[in-house]
N, C-alpha and C positions, 0 to 999 in steps of 0.2 A: 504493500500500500504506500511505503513511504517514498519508493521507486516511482511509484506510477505519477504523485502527485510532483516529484521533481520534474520528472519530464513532461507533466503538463503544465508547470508553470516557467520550466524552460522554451514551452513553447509558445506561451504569451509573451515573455519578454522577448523571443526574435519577432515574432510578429509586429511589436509595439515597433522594435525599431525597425523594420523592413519598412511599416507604414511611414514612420517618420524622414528615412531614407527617399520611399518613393515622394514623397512631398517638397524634400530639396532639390532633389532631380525637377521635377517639375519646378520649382522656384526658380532652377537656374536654365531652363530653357526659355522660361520667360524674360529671364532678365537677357537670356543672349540674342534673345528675339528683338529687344527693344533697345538693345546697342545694334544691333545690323539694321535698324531701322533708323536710330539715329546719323547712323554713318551713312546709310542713305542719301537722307536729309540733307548731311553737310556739305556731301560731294556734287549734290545736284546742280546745275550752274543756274544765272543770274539770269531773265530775258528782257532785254530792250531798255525801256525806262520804268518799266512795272515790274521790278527782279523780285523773286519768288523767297529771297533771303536776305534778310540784311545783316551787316557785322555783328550786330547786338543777336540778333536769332545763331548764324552760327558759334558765337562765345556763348551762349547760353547752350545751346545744342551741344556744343564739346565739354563743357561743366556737367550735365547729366552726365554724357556718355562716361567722364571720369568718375561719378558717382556711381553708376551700374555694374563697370567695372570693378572698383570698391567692394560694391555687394555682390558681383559673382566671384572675386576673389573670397572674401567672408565666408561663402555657402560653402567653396567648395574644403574652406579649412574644416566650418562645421561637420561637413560630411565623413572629410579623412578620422576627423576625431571622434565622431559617433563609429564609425568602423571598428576605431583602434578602443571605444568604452563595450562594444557590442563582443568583440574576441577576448576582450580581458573578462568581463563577464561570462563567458563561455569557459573560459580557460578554468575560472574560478570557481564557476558551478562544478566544472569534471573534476575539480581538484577536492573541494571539499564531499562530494558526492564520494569518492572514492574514499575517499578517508574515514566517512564514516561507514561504508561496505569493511572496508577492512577491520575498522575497530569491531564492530557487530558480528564478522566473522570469530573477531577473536575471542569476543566474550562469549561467544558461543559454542567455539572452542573451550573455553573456560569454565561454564554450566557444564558441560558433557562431564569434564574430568573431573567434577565435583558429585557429579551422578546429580543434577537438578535442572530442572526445566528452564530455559532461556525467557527471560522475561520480555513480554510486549509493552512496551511502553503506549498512553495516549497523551492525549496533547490538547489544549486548552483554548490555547490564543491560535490564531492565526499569523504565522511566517511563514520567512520563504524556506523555498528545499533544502538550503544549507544550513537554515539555523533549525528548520526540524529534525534533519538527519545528525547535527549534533546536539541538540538536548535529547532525539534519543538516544544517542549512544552516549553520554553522559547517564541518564536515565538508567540504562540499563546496567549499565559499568556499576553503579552505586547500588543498585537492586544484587547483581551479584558479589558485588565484596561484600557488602550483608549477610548475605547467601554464606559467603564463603568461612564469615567470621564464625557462625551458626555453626556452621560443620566441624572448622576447626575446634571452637570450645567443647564442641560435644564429642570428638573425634579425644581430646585430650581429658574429658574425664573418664570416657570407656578406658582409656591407657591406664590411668589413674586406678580404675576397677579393677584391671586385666594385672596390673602387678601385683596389688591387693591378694588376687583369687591365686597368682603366682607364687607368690608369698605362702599362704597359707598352706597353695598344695605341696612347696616344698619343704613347710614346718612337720606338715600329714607326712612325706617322705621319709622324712629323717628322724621320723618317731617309730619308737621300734616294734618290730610286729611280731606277738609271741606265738612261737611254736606251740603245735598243739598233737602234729599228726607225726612228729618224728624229731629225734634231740640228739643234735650233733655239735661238735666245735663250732660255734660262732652262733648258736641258735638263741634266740631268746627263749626263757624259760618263767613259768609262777609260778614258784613252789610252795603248793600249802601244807599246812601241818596236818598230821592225820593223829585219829585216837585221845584218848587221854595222858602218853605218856609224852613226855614232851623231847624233841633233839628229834622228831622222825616228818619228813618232809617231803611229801613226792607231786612229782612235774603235775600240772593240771594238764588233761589229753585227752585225745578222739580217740579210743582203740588204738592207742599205743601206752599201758602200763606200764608201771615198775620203774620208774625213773627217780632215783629217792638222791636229795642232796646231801651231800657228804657233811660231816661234821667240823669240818673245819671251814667247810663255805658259809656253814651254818654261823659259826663264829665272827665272821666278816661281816654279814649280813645286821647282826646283833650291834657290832662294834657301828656299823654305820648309822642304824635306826633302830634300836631294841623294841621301840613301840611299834614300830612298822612289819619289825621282824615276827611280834607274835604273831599277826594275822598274816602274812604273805611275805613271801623272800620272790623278789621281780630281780633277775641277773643272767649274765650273759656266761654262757657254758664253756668254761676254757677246755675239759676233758671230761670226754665221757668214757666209761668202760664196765665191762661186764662183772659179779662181784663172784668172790668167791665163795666156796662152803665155808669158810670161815666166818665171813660177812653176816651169814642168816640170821644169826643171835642178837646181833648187835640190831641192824633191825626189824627183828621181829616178825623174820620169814621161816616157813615149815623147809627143815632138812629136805632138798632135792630142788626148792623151789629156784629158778631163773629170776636175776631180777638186773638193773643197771645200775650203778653211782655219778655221777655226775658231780664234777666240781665246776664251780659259778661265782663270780663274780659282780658286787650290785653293781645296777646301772648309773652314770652320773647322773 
């Protein structure tokens, strides 16, 4: 639309001045008409004792001709200079025309890579195609740096969030996750106390029993948190290994029974 209205009022202003053009043209055939009729005039001769001109009609007849002269010289500077206002004009429409094609391109280009729709600017007052074509692309330029401020704040709190949730998942990461279905060197372990007799501690598990902490882990555990220690010993398994028949007594397994020991370490 804003295209079409440039080119229609590019084409009143050649029209205005083709009309004014054709006007001076015709100005100045008139006036050269009535110098070749002056000259006429002047060159005509005298007859008999009734001459047809006298000195005062030819010095007046040569004072207009110099006057018309005058004004066809005038018309024809008016003309050269409406020429050279009607191509500067021209020049200036395509110039500013293009300018604002390209800024609009670019902010259109610019909407895209924001992922936002390019704004249409309207318009209020009535001007010409240059000064429409740039308040709207001033117009539009300001609708999307708007645009663009919008995305960016919102772009930088999602970050904000997204390190946050970062954060956390790699607090959840590096928090330890205890075994349950099998206890080896480096496994995390909860050992809780079992029965009423107290020093006897085995791994919490899925169908994997008999994982009982050793007595001296037991110690550590104590030493680190004795309150903590009665209800639950939470450590990390330096060594595990199978016990022996001698082991049974100590805790409180039937002669023949399989069982493991496990030494543990608390966690920091």
């Amino acid at each position: 639309i804003i295209q079409r209205r440039g080119v229609e009022e590019e084409r009143r202003g050649k029209r205005a001045a083709e009309t004014e053009r054709d006007e001076l043209v015709k100005r100045l055939e008139e006036v050269e008409r009535e110098r070749d009729e002056a000259m006429e005039q002047a060159k005509r001769p005298a007859g008999g004792n009734q001459s047809s001109a006298t000195d005062e009609e030819v010095s007046g007849l040569e004072q207009e001709l110099h006057r018309k002269n005058n004004l066809l010289q005038e018309a024809i500077g008016n003309s050269a200079r409406l020429e050279l206002d009607l191509k500067y004009a021209r020049e200036k429409l395509a110039l500013e025309k293009g300018q604002g094609e390209r800024v609009l391109k670019g902010l259109a280009a610019l909407a895209e890579a924001l992922g936002v729709e390019p704004p249409t600017p309207t318009h209020r007052s009535r001007r010409t195609s240059g000064e429409r074509e740039s308040a709207a692309a001033a117009e539009a330029l300001e609708a999307v740096v708007t645009e663009a401020r919008r995305v960016v704040a919102q772009r930088a709190s999602l970050s904000l969030e997204l390190e946050e949730a970062n954060r956390q998942l790699a607090s959840f990461d590096a928090a330890p996750r205890i075994s349950l279905s099998g206890f080896e060197e480096g496994h995390v372990a909860l050992f809780m106390p079992l029965g009423p007799e107290p020093g006897r501690y085995m791994a919490f598990n899925r169908e994997c029993p008999r994982y009982y902490l050793h007595p001296e882990s037991l110690d550590l555990f104590r030493a680190d948190d004795a309150a903590k220690a009665e209800s639950y010993c939470l450590g990390r398994i330096s060594c595990c290994y199978a016990a022996k028949e001698t082991d049974n007594e100590d805790y409180g397994m039937p002669p023949g029974e399989s069982f493991s020991i496990c030494l543990a370490e608390p966690l920091v």
